[in-house]
C-alpha positions as CSV (number, residue, x, y, z in Angstrom):
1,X,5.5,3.6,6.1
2,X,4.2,0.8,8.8
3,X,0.9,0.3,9.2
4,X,-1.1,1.0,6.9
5,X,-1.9,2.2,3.1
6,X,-2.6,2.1,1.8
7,X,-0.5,2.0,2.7
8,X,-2.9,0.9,6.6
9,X,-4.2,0.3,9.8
10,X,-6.4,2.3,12.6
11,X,-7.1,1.5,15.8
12,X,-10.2,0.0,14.7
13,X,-9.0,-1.6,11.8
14,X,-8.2,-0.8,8.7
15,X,-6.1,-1.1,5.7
16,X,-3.3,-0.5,3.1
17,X,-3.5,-0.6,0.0
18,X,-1.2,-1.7,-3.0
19,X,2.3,-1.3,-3.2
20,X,4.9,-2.6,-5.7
21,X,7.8,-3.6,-6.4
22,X,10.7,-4.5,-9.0
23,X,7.9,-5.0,-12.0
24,X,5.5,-6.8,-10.3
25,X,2.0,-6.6,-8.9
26,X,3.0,-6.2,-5.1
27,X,0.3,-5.6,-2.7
28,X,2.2,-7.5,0.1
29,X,3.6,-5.3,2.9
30,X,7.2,-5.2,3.4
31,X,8.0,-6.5,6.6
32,X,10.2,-3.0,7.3
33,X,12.9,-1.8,4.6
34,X,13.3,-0.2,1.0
35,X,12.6,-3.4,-0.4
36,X,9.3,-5.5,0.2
37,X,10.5,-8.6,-0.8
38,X,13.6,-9.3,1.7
39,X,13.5,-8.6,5.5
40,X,12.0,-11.4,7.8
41,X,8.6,-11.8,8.8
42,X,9.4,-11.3,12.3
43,X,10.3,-8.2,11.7
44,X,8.0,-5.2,12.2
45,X,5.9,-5.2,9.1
46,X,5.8,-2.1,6.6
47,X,2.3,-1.5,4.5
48,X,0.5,1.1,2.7
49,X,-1.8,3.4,3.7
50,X,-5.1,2.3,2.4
51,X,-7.1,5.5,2.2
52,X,-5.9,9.0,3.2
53,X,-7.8,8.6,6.5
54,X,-6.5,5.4,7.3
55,X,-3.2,5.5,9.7
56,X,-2.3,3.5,11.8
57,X,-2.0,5.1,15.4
58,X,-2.2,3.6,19.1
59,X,-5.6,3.3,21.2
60,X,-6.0,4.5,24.8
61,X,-5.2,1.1,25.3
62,X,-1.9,1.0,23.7
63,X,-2.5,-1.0,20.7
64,X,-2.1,-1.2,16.8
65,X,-4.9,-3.0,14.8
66,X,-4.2,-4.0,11.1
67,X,-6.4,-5.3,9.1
68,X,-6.0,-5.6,5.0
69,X,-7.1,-7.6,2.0
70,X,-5.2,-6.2,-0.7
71,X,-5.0,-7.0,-4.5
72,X,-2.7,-5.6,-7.0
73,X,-2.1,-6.4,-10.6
74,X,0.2,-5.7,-12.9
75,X,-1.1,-5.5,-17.1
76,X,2.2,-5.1,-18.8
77,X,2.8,-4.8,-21.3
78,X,5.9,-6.9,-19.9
79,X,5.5,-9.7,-17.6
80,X,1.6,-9.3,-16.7
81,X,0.8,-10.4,-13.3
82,X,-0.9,-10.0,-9.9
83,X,-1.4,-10.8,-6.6
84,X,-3.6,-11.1,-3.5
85,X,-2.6,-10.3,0.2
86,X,-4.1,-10.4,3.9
87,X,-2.5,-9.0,7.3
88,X,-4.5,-9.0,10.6
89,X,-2.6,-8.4,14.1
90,X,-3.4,-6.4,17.2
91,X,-0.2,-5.3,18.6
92,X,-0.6,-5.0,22.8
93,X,1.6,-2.4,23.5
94,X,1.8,-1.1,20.1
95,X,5.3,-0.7,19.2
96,X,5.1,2.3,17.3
97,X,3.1,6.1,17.0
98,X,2.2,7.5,13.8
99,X,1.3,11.2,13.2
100,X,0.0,12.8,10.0
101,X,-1.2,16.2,8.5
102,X,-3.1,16.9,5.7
103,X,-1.5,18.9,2.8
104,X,-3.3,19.8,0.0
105,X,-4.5,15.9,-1.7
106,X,-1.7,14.7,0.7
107,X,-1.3,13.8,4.1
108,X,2.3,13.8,5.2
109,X,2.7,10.9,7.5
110,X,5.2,10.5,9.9
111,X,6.2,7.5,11.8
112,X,8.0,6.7,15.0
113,X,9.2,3.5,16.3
114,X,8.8,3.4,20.3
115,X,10.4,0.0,20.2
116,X,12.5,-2.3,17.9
117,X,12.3,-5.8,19.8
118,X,9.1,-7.1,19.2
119,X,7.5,-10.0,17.1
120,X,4.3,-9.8,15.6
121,X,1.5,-11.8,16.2
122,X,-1.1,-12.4,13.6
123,X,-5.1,-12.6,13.6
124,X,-7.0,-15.6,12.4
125,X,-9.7,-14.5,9.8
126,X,-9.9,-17.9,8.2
127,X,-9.6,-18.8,4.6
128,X,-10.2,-15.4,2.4
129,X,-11.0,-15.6,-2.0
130,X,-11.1,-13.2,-4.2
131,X,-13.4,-14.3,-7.1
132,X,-14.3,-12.1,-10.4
133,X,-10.6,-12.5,-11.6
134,X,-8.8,-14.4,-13.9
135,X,-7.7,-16.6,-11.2
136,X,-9.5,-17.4,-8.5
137,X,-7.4,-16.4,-5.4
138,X,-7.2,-18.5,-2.1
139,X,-5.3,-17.6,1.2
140,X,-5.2,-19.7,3.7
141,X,-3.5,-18.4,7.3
142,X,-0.2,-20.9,8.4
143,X,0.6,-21.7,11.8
144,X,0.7,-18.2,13.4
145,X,-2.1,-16.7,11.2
146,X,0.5,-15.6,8.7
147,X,-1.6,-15.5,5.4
148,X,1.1,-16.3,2.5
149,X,0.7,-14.1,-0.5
150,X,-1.7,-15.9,-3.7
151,X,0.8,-15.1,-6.6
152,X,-0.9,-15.1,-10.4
153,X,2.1,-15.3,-13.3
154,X,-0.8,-13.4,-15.4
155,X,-2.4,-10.5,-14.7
156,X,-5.9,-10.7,-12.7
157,X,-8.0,-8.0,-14.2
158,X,-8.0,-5.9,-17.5
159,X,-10.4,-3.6,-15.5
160,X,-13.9,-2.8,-14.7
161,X,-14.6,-6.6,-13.5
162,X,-16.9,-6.7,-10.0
163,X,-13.8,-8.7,-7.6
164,X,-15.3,-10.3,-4.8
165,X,-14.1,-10.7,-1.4
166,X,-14.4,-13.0,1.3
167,X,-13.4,-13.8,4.9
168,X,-14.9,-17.4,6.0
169,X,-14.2,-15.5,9.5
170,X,-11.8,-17.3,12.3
171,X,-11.0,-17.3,15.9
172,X,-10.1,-13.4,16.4
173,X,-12.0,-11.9,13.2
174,X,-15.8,-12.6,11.8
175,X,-16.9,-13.2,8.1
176,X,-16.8,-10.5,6.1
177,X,-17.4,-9.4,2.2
178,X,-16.9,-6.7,-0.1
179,X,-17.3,-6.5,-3.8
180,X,-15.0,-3.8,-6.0
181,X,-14.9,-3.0,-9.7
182,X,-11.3,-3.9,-10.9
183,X,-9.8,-0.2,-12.0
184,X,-7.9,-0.3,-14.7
185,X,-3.8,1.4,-15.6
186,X,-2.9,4.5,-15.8
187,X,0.1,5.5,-18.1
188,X,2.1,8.4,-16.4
189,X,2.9,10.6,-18.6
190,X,5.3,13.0,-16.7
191,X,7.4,13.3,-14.7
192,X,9.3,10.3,-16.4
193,X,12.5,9.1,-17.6
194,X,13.4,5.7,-19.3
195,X,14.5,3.1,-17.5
196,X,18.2,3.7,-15.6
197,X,17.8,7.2,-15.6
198,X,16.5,9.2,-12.7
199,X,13.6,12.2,-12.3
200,X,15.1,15.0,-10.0
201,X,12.5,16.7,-7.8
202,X,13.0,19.9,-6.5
203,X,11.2,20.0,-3.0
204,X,10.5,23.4,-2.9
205,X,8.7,23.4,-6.0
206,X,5.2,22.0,-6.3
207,X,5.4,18.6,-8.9
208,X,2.6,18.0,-11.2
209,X,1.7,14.7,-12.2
210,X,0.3,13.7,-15.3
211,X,-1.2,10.8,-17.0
212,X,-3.6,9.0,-19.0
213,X,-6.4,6.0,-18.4
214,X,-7.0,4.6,-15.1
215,X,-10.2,4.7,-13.0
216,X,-11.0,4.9,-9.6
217,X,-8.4,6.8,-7.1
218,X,-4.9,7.8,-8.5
219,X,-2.9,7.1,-5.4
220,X,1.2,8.3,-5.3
221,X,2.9,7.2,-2.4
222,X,5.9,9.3,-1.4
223,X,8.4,7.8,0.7
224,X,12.2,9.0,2.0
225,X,14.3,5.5,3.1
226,X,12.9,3.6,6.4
227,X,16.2,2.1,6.6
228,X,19.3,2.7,8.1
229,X,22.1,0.1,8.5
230,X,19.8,-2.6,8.2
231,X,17.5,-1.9,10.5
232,X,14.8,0.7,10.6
233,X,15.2,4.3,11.3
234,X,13.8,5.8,14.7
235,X,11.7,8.1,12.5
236,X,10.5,8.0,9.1
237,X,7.9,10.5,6.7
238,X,6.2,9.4,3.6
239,X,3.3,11.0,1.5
240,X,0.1,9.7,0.7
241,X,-1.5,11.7,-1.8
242,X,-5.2,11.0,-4.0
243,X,-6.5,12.4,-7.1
244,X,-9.7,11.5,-9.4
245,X,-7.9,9.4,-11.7
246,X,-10.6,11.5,-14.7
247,X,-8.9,14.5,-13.6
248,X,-5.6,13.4,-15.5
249,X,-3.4,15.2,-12.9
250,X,-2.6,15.7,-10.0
251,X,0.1,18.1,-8.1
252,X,1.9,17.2,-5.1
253,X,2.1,21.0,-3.3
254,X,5.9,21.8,-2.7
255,X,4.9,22.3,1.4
256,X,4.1,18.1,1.4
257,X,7.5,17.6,-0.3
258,X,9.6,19.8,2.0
259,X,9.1,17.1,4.8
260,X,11.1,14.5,3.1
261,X,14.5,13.7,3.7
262,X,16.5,15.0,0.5
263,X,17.7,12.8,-1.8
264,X,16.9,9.1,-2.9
265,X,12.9,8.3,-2.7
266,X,10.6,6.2,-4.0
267,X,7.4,6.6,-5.8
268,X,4.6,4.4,-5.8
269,X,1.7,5.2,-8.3
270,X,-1.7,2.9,-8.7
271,X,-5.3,3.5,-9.5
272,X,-7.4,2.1,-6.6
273,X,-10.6,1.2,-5.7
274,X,-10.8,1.0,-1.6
275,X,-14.0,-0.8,0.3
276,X,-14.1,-0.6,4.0
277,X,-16.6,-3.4,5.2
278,X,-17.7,-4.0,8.8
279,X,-16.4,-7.6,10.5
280,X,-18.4,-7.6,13.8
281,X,-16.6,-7.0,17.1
282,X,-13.1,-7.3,15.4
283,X,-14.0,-3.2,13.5
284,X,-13.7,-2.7,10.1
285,X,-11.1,-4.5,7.3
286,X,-9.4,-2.5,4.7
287,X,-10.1,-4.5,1.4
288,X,-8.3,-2.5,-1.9
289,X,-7.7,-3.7,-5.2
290,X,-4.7,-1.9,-6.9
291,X,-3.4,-1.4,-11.0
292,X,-0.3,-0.4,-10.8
293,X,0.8,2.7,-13.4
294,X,2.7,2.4,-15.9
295,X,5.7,4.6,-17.3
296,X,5.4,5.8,-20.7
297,X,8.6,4.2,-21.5
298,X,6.9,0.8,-20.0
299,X,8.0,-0.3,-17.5
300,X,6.1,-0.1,-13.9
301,X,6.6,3.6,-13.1
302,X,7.7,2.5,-9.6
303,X,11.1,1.1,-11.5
304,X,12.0,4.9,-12.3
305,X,14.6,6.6,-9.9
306,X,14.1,9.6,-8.5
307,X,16.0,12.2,-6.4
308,X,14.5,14.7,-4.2
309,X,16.8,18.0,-3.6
């Protein structure tokens, strides 16, 4: 899904958050594609949706605003670790459209490219820490006002921690601040499978969720491939559905999941806590912070497969 969410983006800023990858903490937008960790930064970047009313979307002016700080951290029990990430661009003309409807606890969100050759240019918000963790975090924007991700090789909460956030403000976007309790992981409990096998979904069935811990915002992302030969698809839907993690589950309703292409999909599932904080003429930033479940079996839930018929 491109910009954010969570995701992640509005036309007056906003935000994605967490996503993940592979078995680690991954809160760093893919730059398009299945997989966040491989397709150029030139190329037109893929986030989260940060909250369910977050979406990115063009202004009568023709432009896309991002504009995230996103942490995501990873407890284990194998390989703990974490990591912090900021995007901020304006696109002028925006280069794509995004429409969404709500479902149930989901918003089915569709998104379609208008163009395919453009680069992106980035927003200076200066440096921007994340303190409260068991690192402290630093990101400091490159030629370009790329930020490069702040990767931990332990994890940076346990939960319930006050994270702080701040933006030292730069040319195109003012200070800003925004304090979040660190919510801890959720171990889903079904559907699951053990690692190598996959969970078939039947789309015209509603599909409970179930699990155990967490606090904050149980967030499962949804998503059908953005991918085709390499290069992204002219059209694309994902799901971005919330849940109070208390409530233990959650059900994605059988009319969200018949939008989906059938077949392989991914599944994304993190308790969040999401801050929207006000950065003067720039609009709002998106800051999240992001546990990412686990599987019963242990592993990241986002490592089990799934099939959607």
């Amino acid at each position: 899904v491109w910009p954010k969410p969570g995701q992640g983006a509005d036309a007056g800023g906003g935000g994605g958050d967490a996503g993940g990858d592979g078995g680690k903490a991954d809160s760093q937008p893919a730059d398009t594609g299945d997989n966040p960790d491989t397709a150029p930064h030139d190329a037109p970047a893929r986030t989260d949706i940060g909250t369910p009313d977050a979406q990115p979307d063009t202004t009568p002016t023709g432009s896309l605003r991002v504009s995230i700080v996103s942490a995501s951290n990873w407890l284990g029990p194998a390989a703990p670790n974490g990591n912090v990430f900021a995007q901020f661009l304006d696109e002028k003309p925006a280069p794509l459209v995004q429409s969404s409807v709500v479902v149930g606890p989901c918003k089915v969100i569709t998104t379609t490219f208008l163009t395919q050759n453009f680069k992106l240019t980035y927003a200076d918000a200066g440096t921007i820490t994340m303190t409260g963790a068991t690192a402290l975090a630093k990101l400091t924007a490159s030629p370009g006002s790329f930020y490069s991700t702040f990767q931990a090789s332990q994890s940076l909460w346990k939960g319930g921690e006050v994270l702080q956030f701040t933006g030292a403000g730069g040319s195109e976007v003012p200070a800003f601040s925004a304090a979040l309790a660190a919510p801890t992981q959720a171990i889903v409990q079904t559907p699951a499978a053990p690692l190598g096998a996959k969970v078939t979904i039947d789309h015209s069935q509603d599909q409970e969720f179930g699990w155990t811990g967490g606090t904050g915002q149980v967030r499962i992302f949804i998503a059908e491939p953005n991918m085709d030969g390499g290069k992204p698809k002219a059209s694309s839907v994902s799901l971005d559905c919330a849940f109070p993690a208390k409530d233990g589950a959650g059900v994605v309703p059988a009319a969200a999941l018949a939008n989906l292409q059938l077949g392989v999909i991914t599944v994304n599932f993190s308790t969040t806590a999401v801050q929207k904080v006000p950065a003067g003429a720039w609009g709002t930033v998106e800051v999240s912070a992001s546990a990412l479940g686990a599987s019963k079996f242990g592993p990241p839930y986002e490592q089990t497969g799934f099939l959607l018929q």
